[in-house]
N, CA, C and O atoms as a printed pandas DataFrame, in Angstrom:
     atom_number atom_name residue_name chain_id  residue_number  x_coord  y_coord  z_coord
0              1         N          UNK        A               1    0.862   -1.182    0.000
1              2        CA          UNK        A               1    0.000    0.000    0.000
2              3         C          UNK        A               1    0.902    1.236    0.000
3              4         O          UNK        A               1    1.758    1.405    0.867
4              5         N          UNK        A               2    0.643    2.236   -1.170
5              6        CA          UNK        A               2    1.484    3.495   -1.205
6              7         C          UNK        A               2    0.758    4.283   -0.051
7              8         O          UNK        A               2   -0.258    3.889    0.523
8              9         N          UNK        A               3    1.663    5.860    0.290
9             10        CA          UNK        A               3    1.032    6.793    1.209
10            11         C          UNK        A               3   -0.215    7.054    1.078
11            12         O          UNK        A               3   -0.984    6.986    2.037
12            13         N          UNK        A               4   -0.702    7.486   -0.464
13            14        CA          UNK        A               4   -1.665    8.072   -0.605
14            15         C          UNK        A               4   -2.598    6.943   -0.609
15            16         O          UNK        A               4   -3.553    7.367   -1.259
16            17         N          UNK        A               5   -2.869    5.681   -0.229
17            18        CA          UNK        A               5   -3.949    4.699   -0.094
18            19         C          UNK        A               5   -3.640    4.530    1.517
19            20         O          UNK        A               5   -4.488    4.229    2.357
20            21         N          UNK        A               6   -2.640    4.714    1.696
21            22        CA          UNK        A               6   -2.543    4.663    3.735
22            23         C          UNK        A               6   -3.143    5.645    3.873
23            24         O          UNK        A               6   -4.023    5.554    4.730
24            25         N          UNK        A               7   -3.039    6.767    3.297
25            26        CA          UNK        A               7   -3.816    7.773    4.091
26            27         C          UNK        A               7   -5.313    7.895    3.926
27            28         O          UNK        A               7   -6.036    7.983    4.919
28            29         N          UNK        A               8   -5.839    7.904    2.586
29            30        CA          UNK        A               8   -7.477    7.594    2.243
30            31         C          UNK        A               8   -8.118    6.609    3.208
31            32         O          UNK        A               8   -9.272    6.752    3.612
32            33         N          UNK        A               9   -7.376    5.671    3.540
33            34        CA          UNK        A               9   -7.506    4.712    4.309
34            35         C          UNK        A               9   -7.622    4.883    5.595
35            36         O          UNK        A               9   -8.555    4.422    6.252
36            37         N          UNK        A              10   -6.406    5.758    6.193
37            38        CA          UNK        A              10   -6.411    6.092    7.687
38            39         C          UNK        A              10   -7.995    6.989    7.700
39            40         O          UNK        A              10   -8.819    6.405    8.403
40            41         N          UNK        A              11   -8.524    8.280    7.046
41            42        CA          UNK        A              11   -8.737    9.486    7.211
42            43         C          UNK        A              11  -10.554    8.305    6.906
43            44         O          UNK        A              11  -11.416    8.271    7.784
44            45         N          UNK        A              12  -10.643    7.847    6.114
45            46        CA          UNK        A              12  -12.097    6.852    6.146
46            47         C          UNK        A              12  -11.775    6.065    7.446
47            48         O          UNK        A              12  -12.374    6.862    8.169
48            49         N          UNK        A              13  -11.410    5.341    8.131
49            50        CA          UNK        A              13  -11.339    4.973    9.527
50            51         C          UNK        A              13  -11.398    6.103   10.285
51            52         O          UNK        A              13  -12.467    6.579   10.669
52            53         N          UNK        A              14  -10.732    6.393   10.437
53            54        CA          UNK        A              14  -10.636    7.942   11.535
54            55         C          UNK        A              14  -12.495    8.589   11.535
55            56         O          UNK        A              14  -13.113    8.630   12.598
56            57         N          UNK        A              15  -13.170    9.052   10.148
57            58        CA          UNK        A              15  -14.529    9.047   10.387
58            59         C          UNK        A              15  -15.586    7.834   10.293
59            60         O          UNK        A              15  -16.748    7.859    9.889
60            61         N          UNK        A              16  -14.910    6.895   10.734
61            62        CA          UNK        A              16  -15.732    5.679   10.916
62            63         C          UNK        A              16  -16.809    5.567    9.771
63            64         O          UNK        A              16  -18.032    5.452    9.855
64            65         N          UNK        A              17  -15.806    5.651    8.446
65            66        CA          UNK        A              17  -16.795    5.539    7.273
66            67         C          UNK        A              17  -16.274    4.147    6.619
67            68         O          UNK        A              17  -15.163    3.663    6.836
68            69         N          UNK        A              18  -17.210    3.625    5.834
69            70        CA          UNK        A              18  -16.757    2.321    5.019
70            71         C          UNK        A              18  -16.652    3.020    3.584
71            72         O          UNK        A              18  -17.171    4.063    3.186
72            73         N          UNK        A              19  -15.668    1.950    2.823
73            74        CA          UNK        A              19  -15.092    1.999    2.022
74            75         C          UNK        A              19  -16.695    2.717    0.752
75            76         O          UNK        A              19  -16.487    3.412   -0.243
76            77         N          UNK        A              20  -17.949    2.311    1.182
77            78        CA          UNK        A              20  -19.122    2.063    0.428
78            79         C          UNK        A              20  -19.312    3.398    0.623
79            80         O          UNK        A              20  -19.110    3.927   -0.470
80            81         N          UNK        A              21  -19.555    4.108    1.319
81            82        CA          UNK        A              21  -19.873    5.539    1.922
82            83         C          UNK        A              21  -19.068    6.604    1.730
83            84         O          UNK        A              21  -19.449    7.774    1.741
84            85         N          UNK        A              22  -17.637    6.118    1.503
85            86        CA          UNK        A              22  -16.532    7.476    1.309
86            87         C          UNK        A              22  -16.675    7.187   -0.447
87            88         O          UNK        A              22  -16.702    8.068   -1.306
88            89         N          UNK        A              23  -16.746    5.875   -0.648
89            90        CA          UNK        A              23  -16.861    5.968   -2.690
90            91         C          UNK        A              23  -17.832    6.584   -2.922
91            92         O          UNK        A              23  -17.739    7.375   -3.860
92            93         N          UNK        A              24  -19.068    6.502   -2.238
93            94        CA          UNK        A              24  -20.300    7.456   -2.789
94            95         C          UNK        A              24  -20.107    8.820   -2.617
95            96         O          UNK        A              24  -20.116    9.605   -3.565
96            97         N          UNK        A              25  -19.925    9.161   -1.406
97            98        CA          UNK        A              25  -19.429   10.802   -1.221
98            99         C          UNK        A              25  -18.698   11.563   -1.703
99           100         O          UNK        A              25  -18.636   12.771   -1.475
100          101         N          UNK        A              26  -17.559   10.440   -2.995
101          102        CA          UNK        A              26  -16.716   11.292   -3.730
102          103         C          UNK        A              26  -16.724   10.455   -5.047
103          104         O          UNK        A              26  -15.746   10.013   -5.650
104          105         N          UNK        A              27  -17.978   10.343   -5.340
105          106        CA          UNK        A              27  -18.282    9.997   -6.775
106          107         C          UNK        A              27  -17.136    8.657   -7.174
107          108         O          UNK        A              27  -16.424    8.828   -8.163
108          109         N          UNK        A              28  -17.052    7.857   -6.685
109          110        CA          UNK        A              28  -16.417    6.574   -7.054
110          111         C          UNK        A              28  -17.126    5.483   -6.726
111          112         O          UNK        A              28  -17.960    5.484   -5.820
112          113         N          UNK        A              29  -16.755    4.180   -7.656
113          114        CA          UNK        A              29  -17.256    2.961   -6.986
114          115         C          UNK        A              29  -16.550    2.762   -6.049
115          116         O          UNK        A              29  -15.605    3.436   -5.640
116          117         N          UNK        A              30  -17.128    1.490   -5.530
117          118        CA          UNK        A              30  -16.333    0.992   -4.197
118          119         C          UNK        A              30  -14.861    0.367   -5.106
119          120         O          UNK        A              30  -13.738    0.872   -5.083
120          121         N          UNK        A              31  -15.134   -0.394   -5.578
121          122        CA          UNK        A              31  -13.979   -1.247   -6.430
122          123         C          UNK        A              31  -13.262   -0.094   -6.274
123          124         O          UNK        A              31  -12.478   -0.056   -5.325
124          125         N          UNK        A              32  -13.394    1.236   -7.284
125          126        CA          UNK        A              32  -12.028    2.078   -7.650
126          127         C          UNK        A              32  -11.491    2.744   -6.563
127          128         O          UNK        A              32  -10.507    3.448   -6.789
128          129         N          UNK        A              33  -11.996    2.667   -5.225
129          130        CA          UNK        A              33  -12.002    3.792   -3.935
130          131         C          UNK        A              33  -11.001    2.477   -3.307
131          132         O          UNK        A              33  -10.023    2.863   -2.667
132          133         N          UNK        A              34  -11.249    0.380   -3.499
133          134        CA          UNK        A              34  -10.915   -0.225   -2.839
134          135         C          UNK        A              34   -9.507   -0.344   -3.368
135          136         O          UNK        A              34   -8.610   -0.682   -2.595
136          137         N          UNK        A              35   -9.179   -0.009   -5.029
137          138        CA          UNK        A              35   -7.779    0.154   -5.451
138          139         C          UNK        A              35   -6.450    0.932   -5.433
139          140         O          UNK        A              35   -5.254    0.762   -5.670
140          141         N          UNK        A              36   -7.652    2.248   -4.865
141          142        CA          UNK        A              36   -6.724    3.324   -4.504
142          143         C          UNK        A              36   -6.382    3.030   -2.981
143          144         O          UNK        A              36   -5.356    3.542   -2.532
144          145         N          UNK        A              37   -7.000    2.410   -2.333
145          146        CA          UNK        A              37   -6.353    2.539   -0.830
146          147         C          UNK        A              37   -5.411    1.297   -0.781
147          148         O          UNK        A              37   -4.454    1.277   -0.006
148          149         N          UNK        A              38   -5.716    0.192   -1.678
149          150        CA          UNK        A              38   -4.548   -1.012   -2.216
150          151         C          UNK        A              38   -3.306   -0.101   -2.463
151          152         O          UNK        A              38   -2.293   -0.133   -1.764
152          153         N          UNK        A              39   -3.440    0.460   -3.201
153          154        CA          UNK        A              39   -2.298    1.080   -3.870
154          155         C          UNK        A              39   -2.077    0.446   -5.467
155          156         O          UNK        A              39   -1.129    0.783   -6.176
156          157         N          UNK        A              40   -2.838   -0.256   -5.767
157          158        CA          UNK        A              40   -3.410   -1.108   -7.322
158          159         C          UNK        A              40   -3.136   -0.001   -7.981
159          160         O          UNK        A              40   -2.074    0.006   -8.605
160          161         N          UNK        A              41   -4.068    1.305   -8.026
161          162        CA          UNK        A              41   -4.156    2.127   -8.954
162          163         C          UNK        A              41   -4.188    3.569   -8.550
163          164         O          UNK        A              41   -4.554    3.807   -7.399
164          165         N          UNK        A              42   -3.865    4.539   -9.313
165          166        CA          UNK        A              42   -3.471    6.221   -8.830
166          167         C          UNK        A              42   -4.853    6.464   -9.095
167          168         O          UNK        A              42   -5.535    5.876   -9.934
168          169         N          UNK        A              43   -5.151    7.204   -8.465
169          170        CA          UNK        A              43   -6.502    8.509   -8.846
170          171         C          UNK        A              43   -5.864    9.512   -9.788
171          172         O          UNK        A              43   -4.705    9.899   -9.935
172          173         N          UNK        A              44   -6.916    9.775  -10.325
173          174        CA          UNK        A              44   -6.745   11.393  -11.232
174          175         C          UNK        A              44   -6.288   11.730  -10.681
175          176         O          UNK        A              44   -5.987   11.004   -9.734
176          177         N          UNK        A              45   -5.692   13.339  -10.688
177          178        CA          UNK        A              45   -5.717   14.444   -9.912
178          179         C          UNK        A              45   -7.172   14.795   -9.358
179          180         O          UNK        A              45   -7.565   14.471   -8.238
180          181         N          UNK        A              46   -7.588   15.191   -9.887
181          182        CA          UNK        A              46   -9.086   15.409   -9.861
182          183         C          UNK        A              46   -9.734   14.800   -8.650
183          184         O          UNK        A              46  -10.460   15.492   -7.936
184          185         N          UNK        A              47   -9.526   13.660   -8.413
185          186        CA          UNK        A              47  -10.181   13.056   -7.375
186          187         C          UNK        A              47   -9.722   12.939   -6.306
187          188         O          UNK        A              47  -10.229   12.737   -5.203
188          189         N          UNK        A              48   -8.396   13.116   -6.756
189          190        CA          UNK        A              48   -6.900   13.342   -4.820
190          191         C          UNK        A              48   -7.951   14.888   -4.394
191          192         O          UNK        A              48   -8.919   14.771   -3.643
192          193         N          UNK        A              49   -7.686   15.797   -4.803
193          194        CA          UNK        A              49   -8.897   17.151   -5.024
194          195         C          UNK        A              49  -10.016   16.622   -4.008
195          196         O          UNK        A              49  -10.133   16.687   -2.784
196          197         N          UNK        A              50  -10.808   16.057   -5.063
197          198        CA          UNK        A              50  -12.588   15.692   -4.076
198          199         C          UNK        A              50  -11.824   15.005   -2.939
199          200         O          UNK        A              50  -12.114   15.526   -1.861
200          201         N          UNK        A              51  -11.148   14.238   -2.856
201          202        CA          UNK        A              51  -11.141   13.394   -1.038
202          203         C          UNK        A              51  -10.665   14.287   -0.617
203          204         O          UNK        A              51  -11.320   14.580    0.383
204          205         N          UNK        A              52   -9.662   15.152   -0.785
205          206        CA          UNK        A              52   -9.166   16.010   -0.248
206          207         C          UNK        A              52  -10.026   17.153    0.805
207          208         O          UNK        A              52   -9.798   17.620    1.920
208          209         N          UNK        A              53  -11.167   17.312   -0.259
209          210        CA          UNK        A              53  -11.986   18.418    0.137
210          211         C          UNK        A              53  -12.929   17.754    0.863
211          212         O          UNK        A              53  -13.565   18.427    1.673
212          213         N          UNK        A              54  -13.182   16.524    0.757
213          214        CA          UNK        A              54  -14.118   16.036    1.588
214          215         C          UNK        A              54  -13.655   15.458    3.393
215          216         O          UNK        A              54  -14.404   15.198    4.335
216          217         N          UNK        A              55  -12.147   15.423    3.298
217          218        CA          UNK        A              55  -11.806   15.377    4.534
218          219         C          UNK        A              55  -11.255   16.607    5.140
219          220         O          UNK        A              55  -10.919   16.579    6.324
220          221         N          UNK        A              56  -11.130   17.690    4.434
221          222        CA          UNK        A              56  -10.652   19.302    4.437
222          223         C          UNK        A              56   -9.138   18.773    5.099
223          224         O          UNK        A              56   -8.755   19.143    6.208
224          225         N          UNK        A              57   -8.305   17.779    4.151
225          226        CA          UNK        A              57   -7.014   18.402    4.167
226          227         C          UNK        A              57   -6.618   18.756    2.804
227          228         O          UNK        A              57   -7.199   18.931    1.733
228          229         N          UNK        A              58   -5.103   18.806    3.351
229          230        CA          UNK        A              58   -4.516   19.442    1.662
230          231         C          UNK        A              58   -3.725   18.441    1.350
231          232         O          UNK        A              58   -3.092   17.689    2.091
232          233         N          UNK        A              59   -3.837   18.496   -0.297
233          234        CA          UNK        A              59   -3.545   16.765   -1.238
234          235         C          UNK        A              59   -2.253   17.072   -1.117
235          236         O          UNK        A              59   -1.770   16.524   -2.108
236          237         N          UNK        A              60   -1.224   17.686   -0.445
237          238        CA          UNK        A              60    0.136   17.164   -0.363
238          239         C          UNK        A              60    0.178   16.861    0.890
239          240         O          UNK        A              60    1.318   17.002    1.332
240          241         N          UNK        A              61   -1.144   16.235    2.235
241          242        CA          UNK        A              61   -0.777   15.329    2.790
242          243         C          UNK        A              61   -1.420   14.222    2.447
243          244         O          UNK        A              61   -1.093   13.189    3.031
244          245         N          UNK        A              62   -2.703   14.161    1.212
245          246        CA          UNK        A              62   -2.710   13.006    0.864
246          247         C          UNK        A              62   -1.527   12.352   -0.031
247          248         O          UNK        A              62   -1.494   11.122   -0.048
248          249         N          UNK        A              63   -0.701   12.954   -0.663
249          250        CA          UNK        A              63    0.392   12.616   -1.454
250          251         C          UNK        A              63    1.560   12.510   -0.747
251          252         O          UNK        A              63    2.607   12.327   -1.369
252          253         N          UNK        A              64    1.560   12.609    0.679
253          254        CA          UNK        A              64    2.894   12.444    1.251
254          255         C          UNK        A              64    3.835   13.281    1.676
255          256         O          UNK        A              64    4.587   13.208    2.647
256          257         N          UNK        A              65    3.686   14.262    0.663
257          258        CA          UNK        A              65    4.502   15.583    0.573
258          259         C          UNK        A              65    4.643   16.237    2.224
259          260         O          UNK        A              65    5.716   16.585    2.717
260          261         N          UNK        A              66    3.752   16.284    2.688
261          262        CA          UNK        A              66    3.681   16.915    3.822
262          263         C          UNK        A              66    2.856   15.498    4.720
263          264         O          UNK        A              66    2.147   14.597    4.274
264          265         N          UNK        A              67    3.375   15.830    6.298
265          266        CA          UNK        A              67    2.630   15.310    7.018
266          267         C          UNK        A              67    1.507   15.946    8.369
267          268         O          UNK        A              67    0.968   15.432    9.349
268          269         N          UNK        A              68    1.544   17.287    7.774
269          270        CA          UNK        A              68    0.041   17.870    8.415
270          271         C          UNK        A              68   -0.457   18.211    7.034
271          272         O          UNK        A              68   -0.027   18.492    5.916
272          273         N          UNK        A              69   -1.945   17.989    7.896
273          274        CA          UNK        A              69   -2.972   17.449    7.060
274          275         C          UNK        A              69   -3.780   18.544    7.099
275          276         O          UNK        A              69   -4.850   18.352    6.522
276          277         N          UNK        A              70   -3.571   20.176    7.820
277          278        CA          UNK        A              70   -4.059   21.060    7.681
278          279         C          UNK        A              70   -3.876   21.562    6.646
279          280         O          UNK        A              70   -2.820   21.388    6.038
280          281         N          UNK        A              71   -5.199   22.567    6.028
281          282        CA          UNK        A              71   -4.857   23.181    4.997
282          283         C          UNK        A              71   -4.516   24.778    5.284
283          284         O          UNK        A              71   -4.983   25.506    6.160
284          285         N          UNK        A              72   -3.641   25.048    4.353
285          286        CA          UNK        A              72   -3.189   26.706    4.310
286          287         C          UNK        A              72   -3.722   27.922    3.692
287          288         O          UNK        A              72   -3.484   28.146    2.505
288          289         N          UNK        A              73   -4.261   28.538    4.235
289          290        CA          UNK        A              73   -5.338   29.759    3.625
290          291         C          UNK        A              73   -4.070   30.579    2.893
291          292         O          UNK        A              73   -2.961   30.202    3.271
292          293         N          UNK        A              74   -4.090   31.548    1.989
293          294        CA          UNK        A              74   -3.353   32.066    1.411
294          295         C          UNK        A              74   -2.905   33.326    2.311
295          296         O          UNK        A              74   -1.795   33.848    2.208
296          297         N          UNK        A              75   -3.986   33.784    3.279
297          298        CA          UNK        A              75   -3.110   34.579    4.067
298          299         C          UNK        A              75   -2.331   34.184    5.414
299          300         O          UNK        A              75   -1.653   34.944    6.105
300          301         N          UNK        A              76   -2.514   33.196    5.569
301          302        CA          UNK        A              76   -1.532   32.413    6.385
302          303         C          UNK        A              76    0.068   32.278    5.980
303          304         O          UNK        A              76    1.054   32.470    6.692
304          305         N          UNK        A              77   -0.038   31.770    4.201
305          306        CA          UNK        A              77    0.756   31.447    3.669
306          307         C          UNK        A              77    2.001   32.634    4.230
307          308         O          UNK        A              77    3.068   32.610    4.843
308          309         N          UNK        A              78    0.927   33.816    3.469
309          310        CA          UNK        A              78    1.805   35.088    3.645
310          311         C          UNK        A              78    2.560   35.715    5.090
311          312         O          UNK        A              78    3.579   36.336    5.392
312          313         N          UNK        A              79    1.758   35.318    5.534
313          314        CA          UNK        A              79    1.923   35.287    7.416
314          315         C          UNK        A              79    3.475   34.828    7.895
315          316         O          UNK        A              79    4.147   35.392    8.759
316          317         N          UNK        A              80    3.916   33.470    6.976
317          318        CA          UNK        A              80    4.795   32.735    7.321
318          319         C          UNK        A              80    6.167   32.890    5.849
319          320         O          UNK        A              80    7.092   32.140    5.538
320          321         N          UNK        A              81    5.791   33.924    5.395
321          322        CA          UNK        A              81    7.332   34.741    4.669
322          323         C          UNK        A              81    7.984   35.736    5.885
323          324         O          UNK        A              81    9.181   35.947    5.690
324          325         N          UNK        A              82    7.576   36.217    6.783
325          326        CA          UNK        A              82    8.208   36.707    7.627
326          327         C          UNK        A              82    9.434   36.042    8.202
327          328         O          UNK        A              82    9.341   35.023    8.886
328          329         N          UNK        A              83   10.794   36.729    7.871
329          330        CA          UNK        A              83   11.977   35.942    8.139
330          331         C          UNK        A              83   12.023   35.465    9.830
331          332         O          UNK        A              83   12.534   34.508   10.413
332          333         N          UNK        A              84   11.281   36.557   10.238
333          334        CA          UNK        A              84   11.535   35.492   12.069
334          335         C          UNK        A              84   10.666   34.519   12.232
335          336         O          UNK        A              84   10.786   33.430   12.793
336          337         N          UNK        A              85    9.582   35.119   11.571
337          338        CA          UNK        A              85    8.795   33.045   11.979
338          339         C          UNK        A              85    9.352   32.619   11.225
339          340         O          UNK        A              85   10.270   32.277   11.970
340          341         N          UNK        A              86    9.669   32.280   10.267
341          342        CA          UNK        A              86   10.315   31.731    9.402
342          343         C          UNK        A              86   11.530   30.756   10.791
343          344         O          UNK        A              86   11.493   29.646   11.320
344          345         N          UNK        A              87   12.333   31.802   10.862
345          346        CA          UNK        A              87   13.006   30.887   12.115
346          347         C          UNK        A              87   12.674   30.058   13.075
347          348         O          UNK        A              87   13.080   28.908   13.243
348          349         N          UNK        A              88   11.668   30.875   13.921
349          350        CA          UNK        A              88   11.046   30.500   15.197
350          351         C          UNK        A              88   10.507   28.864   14.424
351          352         O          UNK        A              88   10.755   27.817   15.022
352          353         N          UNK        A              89   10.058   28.860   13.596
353          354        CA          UNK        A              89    9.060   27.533   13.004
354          355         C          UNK        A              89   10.072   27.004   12.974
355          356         O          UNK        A              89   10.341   26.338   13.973
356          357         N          UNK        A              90   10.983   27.037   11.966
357          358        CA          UNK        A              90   12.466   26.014   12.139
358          359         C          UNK        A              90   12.762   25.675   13.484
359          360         O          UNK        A              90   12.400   24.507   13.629
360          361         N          UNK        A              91   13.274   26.147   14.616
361          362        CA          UNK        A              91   13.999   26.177   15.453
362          363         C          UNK        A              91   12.812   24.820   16.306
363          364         O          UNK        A              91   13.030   23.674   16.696
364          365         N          UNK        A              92   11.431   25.795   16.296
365          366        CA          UNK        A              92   10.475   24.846   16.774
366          367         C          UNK        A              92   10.681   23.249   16.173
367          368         O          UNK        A              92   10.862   22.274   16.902
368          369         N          UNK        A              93   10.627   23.218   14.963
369          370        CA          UNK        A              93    9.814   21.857   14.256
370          371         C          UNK        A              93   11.740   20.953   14.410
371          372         O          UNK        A              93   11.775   19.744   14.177
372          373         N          UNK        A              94   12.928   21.593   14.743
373          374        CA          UNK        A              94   13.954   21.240   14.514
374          375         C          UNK        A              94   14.173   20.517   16.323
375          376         O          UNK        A              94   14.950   19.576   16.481
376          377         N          UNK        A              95   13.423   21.087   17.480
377          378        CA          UNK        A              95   13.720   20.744   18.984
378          379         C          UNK        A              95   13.170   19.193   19.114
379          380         O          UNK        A              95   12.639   18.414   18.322
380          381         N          UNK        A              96   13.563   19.126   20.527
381          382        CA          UNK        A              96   13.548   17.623   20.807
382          383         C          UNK        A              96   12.041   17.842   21.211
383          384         O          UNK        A              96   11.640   18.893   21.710
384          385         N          UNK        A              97   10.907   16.286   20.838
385          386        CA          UNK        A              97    9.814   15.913   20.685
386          387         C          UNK        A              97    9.243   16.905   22.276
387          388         O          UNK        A              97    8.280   17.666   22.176
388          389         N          UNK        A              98    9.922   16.750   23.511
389          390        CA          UNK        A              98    9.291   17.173   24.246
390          391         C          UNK        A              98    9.637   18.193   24.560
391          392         O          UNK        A              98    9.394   18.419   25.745
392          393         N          UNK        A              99   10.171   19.058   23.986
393          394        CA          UNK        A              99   10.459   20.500   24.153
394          395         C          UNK        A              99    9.379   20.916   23.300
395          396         O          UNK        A              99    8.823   21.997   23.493
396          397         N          UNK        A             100    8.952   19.942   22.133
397          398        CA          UNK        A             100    7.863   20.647   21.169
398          399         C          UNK        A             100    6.679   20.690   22.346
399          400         O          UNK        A             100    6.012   21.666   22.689
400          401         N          UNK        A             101    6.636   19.503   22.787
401          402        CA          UNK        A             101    5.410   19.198   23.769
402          403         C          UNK        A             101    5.015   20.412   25.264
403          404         O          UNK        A             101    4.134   20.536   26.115
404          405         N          UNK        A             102    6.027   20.955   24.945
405          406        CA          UNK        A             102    5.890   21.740   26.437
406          407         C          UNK        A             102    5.356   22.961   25.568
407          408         O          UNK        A             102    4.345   23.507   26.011
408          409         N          UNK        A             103    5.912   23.475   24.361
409          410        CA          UNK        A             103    5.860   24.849   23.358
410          411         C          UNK        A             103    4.358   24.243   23.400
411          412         O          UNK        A             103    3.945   25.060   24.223
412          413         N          UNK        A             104    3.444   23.588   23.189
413          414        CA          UNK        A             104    2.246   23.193   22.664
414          415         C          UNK        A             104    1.449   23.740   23.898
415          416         O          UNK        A             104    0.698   24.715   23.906
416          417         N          UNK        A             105    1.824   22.766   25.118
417          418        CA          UNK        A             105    1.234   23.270   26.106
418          419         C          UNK        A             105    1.172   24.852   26.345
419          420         O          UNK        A             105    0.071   25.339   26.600
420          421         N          UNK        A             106    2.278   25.663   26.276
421          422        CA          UNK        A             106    2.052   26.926   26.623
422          423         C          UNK        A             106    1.455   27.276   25.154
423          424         O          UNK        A             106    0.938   26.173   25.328
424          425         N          UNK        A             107    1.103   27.629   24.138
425          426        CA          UNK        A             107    0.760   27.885   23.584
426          427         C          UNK        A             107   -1.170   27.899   23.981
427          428         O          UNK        A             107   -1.881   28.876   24.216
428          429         N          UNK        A             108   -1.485   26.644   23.932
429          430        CA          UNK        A             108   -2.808   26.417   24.553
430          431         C          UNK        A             108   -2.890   27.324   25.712
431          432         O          UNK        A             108   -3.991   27.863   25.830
432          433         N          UNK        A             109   -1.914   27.660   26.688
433          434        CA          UNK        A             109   -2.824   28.302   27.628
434          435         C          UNK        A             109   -2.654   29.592   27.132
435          436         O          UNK        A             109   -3.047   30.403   27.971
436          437         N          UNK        A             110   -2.270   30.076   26.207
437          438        CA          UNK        A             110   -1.910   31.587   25.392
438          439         C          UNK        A             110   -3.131   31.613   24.588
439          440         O          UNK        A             110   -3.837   32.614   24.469
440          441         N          UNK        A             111   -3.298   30.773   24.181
441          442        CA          UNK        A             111   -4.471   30.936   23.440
442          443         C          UNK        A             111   -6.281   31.303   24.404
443          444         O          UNK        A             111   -7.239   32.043   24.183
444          445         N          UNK        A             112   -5.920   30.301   25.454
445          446        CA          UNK        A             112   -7.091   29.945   26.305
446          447         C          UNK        A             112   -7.364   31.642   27.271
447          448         O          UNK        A             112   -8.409   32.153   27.674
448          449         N          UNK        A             113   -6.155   32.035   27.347
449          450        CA          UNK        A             113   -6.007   33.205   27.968
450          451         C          UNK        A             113   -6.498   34.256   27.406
451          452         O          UNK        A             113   -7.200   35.087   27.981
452          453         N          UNK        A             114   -6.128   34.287   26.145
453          454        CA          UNK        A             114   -6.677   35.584   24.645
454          455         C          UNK        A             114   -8.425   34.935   24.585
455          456         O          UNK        A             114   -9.311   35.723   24.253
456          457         N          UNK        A             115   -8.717   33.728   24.870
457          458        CA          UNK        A             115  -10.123   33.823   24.695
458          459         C          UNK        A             115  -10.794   34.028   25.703
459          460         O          UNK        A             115  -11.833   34.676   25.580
460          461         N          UNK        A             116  -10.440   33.592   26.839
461          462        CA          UNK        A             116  -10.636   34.651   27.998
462          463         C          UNK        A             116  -10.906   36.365   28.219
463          464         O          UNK        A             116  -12.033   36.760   28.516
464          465         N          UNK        A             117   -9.816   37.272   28.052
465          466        CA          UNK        A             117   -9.777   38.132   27.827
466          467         C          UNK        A             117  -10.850   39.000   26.341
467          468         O          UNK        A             117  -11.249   40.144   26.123
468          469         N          UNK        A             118  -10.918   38.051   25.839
469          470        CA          UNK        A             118  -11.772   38.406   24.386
470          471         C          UNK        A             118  -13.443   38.131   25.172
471          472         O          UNK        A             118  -14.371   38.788   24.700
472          473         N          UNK        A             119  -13.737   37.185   26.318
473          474        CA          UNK        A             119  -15.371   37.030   26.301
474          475         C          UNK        A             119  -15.584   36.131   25.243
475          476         O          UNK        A             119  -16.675   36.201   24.677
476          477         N          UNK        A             120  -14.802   35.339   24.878
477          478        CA          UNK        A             120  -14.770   33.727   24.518
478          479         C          UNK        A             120  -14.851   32.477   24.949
479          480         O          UNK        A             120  -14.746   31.542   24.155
């Protein structure tokens, strides 16, 4: 099984859908929905697209390319040409697993705090 049938695969488990229910929801038979998660056969482009949109990630983590599965608004994109995040993100995604884990935690309560303060 290639990435992109591990992942169609993971992301239909994950919403506790069958193979019958995610082919209908994105215009495929079951057979061609059961080859792509084999790894038998590629999808169009076109149709990496529809699953894509139907699980709202972005098709370069169904393709592997990336392994978050969030998608990037275009002003986000722009958000992250700034040469210090630019760093800060490196420095982050480059630390040891639980140094990320602690950055996560404070982050959440930074966030929880701003919605606080907002009457959120």
């Amino acid at each position: 099984m290639d990435i992109l049938g591990k992942r169609i695969r993971y992301l239909r488990e994950k919403y506790q859908l069958s193979q019958k229910q995610l082919a209908t929801r994105v215009n495929l038979t079951n057979a061609q929905l059961s080859r792509y998660e084999l790894g038998e056969r590629k999808p169009d482009p076109e149709i990496i697209k529809d699953i894509a949109d139907f699980f709202d990630v972005s098709t370069d983590y169904l393709l592997g390319r990336t392994d978050n599965p969030d998608l990037i608004e275009e002003k986000n994109e722009e958000s992250l040409l700034d040469p210090e995040l630019g760093v800060f993100f490196k420095e982050i995604k480059n630390a040891p697993e639980d140094r990320q884990e602690q950055l996560r935690k404070i982050w959440e309560i930074i966030k929880s705090e701003g919605n606080r303060e907002s009457g959120n």
